[in-house]
C-alpha positions as CSV (number, residue, x, y, z in Angstrom):
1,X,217.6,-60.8,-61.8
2,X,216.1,-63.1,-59.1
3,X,217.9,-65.5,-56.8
4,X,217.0,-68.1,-54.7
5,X,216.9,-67.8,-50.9
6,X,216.4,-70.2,-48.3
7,X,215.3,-69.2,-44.8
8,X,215.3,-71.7,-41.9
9,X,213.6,-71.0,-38.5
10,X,212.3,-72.5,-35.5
11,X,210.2,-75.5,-36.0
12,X,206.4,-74.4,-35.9
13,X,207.4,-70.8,-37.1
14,X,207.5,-71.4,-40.9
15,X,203.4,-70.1,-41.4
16,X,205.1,-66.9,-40.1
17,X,207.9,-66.8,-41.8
18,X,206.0,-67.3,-45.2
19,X,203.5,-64.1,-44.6
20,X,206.6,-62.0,-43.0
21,X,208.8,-62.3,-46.5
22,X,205.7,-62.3,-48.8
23,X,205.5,-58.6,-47.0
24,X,208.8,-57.9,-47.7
25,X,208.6,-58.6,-51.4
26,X,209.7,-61.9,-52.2
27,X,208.1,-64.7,-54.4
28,X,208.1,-68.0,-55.6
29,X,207.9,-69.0,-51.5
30,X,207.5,-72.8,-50.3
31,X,207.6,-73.9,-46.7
32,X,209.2,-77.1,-46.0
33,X,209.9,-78.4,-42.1
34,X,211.9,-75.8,-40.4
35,X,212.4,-72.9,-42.8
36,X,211.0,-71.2,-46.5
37,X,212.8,-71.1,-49.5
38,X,212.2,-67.7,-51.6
39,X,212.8,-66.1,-54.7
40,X,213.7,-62.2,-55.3
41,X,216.1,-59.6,-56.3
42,X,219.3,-58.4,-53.7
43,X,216.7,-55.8,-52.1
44,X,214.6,-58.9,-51.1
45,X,217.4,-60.3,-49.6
46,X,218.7,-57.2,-48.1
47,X,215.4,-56.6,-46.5
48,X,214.8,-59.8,-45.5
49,X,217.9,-59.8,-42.7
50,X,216.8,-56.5,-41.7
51,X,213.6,-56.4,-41.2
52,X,212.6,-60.8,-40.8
53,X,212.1,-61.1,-36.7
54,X,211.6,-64.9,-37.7
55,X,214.2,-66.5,-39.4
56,X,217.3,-67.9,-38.4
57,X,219.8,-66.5,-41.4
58,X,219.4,-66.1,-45.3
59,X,220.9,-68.0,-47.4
60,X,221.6,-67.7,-51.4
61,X,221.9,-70.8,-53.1
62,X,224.7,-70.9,-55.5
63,X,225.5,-74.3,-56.6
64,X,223.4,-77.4,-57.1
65,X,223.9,-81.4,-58.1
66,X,223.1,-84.9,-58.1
67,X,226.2,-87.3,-56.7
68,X,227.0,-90.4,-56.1
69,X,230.1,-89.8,-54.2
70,X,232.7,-87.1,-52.3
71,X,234.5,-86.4,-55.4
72,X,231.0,-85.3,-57.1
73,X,230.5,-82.9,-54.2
74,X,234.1,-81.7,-54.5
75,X,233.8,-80.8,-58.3
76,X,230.5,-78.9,-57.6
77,X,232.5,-77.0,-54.9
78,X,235.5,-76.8,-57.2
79,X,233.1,-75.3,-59.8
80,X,230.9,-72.6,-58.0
81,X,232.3,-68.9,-58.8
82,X,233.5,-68.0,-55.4
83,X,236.0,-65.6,-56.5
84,X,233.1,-63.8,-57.9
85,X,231.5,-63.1,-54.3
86,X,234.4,-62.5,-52.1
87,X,238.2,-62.3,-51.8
88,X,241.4,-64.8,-50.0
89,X,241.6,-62.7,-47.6
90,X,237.7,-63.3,-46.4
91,X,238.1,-66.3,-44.0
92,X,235.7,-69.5,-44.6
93,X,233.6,-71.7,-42.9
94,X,232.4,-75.2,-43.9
95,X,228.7,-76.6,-42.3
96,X,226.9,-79.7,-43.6
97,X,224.0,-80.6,-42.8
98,X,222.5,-84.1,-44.1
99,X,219.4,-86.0,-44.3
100,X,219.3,-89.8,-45.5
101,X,223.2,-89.1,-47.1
102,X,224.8,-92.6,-48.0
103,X,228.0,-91.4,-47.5
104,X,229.8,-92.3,-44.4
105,X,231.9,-89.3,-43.0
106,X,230.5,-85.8,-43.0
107,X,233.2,-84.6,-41.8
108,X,235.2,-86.3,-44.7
109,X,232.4,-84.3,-47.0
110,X,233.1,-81.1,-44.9
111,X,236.8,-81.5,-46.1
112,X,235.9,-82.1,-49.2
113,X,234.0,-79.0,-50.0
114,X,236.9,-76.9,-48.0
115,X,239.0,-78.4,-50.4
116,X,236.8,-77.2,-53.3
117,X,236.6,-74.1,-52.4
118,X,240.2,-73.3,-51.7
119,X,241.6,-75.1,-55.0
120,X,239.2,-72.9,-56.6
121,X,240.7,-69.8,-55.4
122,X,243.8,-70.9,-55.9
123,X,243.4,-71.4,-60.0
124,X,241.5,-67.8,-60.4
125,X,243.0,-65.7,-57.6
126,X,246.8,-67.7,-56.8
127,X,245.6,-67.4,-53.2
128,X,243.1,-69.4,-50.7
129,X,240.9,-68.4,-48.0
130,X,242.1,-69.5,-44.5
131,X,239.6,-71.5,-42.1
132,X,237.9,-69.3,-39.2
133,X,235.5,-72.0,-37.6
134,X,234.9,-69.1,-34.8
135,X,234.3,-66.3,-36.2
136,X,234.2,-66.5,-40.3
137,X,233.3,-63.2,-42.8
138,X,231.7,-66.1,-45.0
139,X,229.6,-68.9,-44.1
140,X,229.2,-71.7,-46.8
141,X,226.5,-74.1,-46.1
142,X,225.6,-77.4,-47.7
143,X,222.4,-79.4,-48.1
144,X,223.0,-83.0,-48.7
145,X,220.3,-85.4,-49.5
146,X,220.5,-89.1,-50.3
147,X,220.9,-88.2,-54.1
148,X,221.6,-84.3,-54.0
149,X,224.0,-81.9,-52.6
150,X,223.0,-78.0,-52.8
151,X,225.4,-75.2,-51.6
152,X,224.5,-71.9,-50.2
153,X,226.4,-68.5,-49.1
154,X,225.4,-67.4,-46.0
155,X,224.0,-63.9,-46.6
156,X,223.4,-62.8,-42.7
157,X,227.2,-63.8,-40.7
158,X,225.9,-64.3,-37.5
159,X,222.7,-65.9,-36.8
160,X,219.7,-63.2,-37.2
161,X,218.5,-63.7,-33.7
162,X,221.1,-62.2,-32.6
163,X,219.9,-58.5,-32.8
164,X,223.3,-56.8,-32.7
165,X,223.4,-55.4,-28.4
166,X,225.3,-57.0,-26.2
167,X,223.6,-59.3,-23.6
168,X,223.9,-59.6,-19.5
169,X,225.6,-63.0,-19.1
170,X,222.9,-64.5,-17.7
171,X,221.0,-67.7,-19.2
172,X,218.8,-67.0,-21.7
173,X,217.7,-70.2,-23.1
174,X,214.9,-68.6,-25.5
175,X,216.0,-67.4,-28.9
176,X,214.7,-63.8,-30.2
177,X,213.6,-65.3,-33.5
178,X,211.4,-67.7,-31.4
179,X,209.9,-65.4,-28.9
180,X,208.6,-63.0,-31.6
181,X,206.9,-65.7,-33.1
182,X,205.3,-66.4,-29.5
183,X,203.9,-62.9,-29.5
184,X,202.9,-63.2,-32.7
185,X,201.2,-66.9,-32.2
186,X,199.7,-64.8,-29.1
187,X,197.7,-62.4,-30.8
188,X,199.3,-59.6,-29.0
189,X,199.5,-56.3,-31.1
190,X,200.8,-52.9,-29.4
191,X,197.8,-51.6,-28.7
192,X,197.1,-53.4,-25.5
193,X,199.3,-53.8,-22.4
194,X,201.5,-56.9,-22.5
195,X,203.3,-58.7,-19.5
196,X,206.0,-61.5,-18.9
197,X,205.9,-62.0,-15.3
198,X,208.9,-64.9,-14.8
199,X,210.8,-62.4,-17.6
200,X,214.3,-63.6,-17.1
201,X,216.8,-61.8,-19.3
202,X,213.8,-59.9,-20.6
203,X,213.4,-61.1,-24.5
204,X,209.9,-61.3,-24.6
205,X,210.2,-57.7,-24.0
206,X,212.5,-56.1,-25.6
207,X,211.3,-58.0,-29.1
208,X,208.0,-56.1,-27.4
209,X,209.6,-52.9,-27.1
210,X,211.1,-52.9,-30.8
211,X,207.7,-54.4,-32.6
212,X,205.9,-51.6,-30.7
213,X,208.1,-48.9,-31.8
214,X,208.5,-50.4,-35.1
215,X,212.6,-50.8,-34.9
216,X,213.9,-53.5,-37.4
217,X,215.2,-55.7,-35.6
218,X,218.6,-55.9,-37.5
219,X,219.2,-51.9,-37.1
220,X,222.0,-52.7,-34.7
221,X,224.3,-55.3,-36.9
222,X,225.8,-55.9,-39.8
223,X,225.7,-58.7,-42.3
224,X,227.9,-60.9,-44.5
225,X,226.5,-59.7,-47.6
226,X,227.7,-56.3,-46.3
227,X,231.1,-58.2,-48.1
228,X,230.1,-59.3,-51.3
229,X,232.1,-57.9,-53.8
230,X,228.5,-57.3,-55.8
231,X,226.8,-55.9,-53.0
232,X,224.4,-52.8,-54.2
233,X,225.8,-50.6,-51.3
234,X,223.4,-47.8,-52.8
235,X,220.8,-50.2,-52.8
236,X,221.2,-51.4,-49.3
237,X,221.9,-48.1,-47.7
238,X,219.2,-46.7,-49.2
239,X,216.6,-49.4,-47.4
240,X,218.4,-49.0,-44.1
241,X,217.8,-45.4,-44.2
242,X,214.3,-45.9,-44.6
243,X,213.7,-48.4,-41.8
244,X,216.2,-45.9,-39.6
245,X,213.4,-43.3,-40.2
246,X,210.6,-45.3,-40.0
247,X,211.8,-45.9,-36.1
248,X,209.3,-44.8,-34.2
249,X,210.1,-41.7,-30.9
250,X,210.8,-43.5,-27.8
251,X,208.1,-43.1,-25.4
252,X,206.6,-45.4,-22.2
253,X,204.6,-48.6,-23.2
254,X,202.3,-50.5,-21.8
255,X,204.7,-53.5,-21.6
256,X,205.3,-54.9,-17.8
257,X,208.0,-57.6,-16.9
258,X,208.7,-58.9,-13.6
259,X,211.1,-61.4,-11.9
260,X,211.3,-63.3,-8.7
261,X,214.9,-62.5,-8.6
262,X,216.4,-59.4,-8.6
263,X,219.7,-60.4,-10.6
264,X,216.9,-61.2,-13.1
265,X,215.6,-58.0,-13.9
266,X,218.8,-56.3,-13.2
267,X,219.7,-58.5,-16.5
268,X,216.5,-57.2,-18.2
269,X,217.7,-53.9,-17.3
270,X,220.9,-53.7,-18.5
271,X,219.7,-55.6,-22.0
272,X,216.8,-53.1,-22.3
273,X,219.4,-50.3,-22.2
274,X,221.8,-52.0,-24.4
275,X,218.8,-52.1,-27.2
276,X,218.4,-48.4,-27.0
277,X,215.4,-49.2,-25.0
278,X,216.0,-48.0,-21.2
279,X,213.1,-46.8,-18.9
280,X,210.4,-47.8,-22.1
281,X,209.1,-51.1,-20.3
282,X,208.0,-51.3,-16.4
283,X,209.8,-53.5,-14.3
284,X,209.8,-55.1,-10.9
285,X,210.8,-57.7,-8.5
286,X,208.0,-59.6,-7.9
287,X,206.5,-63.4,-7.5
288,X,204.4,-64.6,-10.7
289,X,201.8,-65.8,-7.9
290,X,201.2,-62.5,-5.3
291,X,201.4,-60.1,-8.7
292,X,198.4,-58.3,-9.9
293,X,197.4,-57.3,-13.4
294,X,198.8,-53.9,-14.6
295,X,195.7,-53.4,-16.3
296,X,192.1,-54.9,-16.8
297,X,193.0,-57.0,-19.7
298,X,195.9,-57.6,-21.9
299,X,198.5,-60.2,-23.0
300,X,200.1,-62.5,-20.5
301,X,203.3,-64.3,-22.4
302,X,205.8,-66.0,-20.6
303,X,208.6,-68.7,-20.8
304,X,208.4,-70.6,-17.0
305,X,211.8,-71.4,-16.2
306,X,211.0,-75.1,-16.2
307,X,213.0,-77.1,-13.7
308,X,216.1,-74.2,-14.0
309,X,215.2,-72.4,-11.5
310,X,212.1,-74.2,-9.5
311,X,213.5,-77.2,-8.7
312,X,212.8,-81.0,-9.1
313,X,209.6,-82.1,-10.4
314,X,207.6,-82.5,-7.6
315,X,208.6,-79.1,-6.6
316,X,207.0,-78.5,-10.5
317,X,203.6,-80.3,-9.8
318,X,203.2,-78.3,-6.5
319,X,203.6,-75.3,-8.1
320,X,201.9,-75.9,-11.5
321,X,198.7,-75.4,-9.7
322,X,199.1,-72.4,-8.0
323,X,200.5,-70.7,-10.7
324,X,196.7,-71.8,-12.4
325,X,194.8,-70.2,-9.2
326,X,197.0,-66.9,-9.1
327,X,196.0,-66.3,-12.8
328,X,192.2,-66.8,-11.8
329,X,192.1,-64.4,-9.1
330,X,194.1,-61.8,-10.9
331,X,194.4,-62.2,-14.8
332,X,190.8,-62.3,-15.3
333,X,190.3,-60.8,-18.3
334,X,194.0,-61.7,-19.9
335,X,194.8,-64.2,-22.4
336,X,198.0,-65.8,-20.8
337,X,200.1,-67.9,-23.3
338,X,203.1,-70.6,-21.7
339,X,205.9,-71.9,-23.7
340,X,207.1,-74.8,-21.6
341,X,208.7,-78.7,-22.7
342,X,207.0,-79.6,-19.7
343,X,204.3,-82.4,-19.9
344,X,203.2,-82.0,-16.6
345,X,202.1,-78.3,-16.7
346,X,198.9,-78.7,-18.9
347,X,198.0,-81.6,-16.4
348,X,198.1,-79.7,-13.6
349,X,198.0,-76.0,-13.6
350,X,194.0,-76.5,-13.5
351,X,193.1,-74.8,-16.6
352,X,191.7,-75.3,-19.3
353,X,193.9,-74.6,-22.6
354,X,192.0,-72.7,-25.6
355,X,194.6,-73.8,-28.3
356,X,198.0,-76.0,-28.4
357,X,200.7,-74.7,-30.8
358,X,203.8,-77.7,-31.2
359,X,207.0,-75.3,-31.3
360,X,210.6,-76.6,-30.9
361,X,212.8,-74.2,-28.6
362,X,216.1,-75.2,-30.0
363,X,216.3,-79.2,-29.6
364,X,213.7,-78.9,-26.9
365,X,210.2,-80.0,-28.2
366,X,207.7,-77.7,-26.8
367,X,204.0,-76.7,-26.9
368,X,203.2,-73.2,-26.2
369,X,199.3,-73.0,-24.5
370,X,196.8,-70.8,-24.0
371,X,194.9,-69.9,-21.3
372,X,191.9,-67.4,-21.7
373,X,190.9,-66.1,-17.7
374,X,187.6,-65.0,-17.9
375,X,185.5,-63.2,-14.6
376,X,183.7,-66.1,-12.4
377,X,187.0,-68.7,-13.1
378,X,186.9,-68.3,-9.2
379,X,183.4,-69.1,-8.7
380,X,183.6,-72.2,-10.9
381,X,183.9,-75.7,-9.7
382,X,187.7,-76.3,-10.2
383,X,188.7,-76.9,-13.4
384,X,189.4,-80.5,-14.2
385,X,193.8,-81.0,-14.9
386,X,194.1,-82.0,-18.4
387,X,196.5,-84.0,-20.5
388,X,199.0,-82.9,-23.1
389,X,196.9,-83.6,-26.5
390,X,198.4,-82.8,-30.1
C-alpha cells in the first residue's frame, strides 16, 4: 500500500532531491520550497533514509485537517492511531512549524497536540508516552497552515545529515546534506581528482570519499522507523544488506584537502577515520594561496571560512583578491566552485563567475559560484570585479 512522505532539505537542493528519490523508487513527487513530498511503499521509505545524501529526514504523514481553532488540532491528534505505530514506553517529541497560522501561541498548539497524543494512549493502551525534548525515539511533527494542520511521524530520529560517526569538536558550520548537493551542483563525479583547499573539518570530503566508494550514507545509523511496531524488519534488512555489499574496497582516491591550520586537518583526520575512511583522501597543511594543483585539471570545491577565521572585512576584501590571482596561476584548468554568504567575494576576487546557484546554508542565505580557470587567465588584462547578480 503506498504512503505519503514528505522530505525537506536545504533551500536550493529540492531539483536534487526530486531525481535522487525518483531513483530510489518513489512516485507521485512534487517539490515545494525547501523539501519534496513523495509517494511509495515502506521500502521507499526505508531506502530513502539510507541511501538520500540530500534530505533532511522522512517524514510519513498520518493525520490531516482543516481547523479553525486548538481544540480542532487536539481532536485530530486525539484521533490519529498512535498506538498502532509505537508503544508508552517510546518517549515523544512535539515540533510545529507554521506558516500564516491565525492562532496566537504555538507553543499553546504544541501542548495541545502533546495532549492529544497522550490522552490517546491513555484510552487504548492505560498508559502515556513521557516527553524527551532531547533525545526522543519518536518525533511527531506538524504542519500548520492558515486553514490546515497536517501531522507526520518522523521516520529517520536524528536528522539524516548526520551520517552516524562521531565528529572532532571543532566548528563545522556546513551540513552533510548540503555539501553533497555542492558536489553535486559542481559537476564533480569520481572520476577526476577533487580538492577542498580551506577543508576545515573535512565534509566536503568525506561525503567525497563515500560517493566515490559508493557507501550509503546512512550505513553507520539507525532510524526511528527501526521502532515501528509495523516495521518490515525482513524488508529492511534485506536492503541494507544490499547496500552493505554494494560498498565498494577501500582504496586511495584522487581526493586532496588541505588546511591553513594544523588543528584543522588534524579534525579532518580524525573524522576521516571515524567514517571508516582513514589514509583514503591526501591531506596537508597548507595556505589556499602558495598551494598548487594536485593534478592538471579537476574539481576545486570549497566552503571559505567567511569572516570565522580571516578576520574583519577589510581583512576579507584584501584577501578576496588574491585568493582570485592564486587560482589563475595554479588552477588553470580546474573548475573551482565557492559557497560563501559573502557579498563582497564575487566583487572582488577578480573573476569572472560561469553560473550563480542561490543556496541557504542553514539560516544563512548563500550563493555558491563558479569559477572556470582556463590557461592564459594570467596573460589577460585583469578581469573586471563584478557584483552579486541573481
Amino acid at each position: 500500500m503506498s504512503e505519503t512522505f514528505f522530505s525537506p532539505c536545504p533551500r536550493g537542493l529540492e531539483d536534487l532531491l526530486f531525481d535522487e528519490l525518483s531513483g530510489l523508487g518513489a512516485s507521485d513527487i512534487a517539490k515545494v520550497p525547501g523539501g519534496v513530498q513523495f509517494g511509495g511503499d515502506w521500502a521507499v521509505a526505508y531506502r530513502a533514509n539510507l541511501e538520500s545524501r540530500i534530505a533532511t529526514r522522512v517524514m510519513w504523514r498520518v493525520g490531516h485537517t482543516r481547523y479553525r481553532s486548538e481544540e480542532e488540532i487536539y481532536k485530530l491528534a486525539y484521533a490519529t492511531t498512535w498506538a498502532k505505530w509505537f508503544t508508552p514506553q517510546d518517549t515523544i517529541r512535539i515540533y510545529v512549524t507554521a506558516i500564516r497560522s491565525p492562532l496566537k501561541s504555538l507553543n499553546f498548539v504544541t501542548l495541545r497536540i502533546k495532549d492529544g497524543v497522550c490522552d490517546h494512549f491513555r484510552t487504548v493502551a492505560g498508559a502515556r508516552p513521557s516527553v524527551d525534548t532531547e533525545a526522543p525515539d519518536m518525533r511527531i511533527h506538524a504542519f500548520i497552515t492558515a486553514e490546515t494542520c497536517t501531522l507526520y511521524l518522523d521516520t529517520s530520529g536524528e536528522p539524516l545529515y548526520k551520517r552516524g560517526f562521531k565528529r572532532a569538536k571543532v566548528e563545522a558550520p556546513l551540513k552533510e546534506n548540503l555539501a553533497a548537493g555542492i558536489l553535486k551542483l559542481s559537476g564533480w563525479t569520481p572520476a577526476e581528482p577533487l580538492l577542498d583547499p580551506m577543508c576545515g573539518s573535512g565534509t566536503f570530503l568525506i561525503e567525497a570519499a563515500q560517493i566515490a566508494l559508493d557507501v550509503a550514507p546512512g550505513l553507520g545509523r539507525s532510524f526511528s522507523f527501526e521502532k515501528f511496531r509495523h516495521c518490515e524488519q525482513a524488508v529492511w534488512r534485506r536492503i541494507r544488506t544490499m547496500a552493505e555489499q554494494r560498498r565498494a574496497p577501500k582504496r586511495k582516491l584522487d581526493i586532496y584537502g588541505a588546511d591553513i591550520d594544523r588543528r584543522q586537518i588534524d579534525a579532518t583526520g580524525h573524522n576521516l577515520a571515524a567514517a571508516g575512511l582513514a589514509d583514503l583522501v591526501q591531506l596537508r597543511v597548507g595556505d589556499v594561496l602558495e598551494l598548487d594543483a594536485p593534478a592538471p585539471a579537476g574539481a576545486l570545491v570549497s566552503n571559505p571560512p567567511y569572516g570565522v577565521r580571516l578576520g574583519e572585512e577589510s581583512e576579507l576584501v584584501e584577501w578576496y583578491p588574491k585568493l582570485g590571482d592564486a587560482l589563475k596561476r595554479h588552477f588553470a584548468g580546474w573548475h573551482c566552485h565557492f559557497l560563501t554568504a559573502d557579498s563582497a567575494f564575487p566583487k572582488h576576487v577578480g573573476l569572472k563567475a560561469s553560473r550563480r546557484t542561490p543556496l541557504m546554508n542553514g539560516e544563512l542565505e548563500c550563493r555558491l559560484l563558479e569559477y572556470r580557470i582556463v590557461a592564459g587567465y594570467n596573460r589577460r588584462e585583469k578581469a573586471m570585479p563584478e557584483g552579486e547578480q541573481g
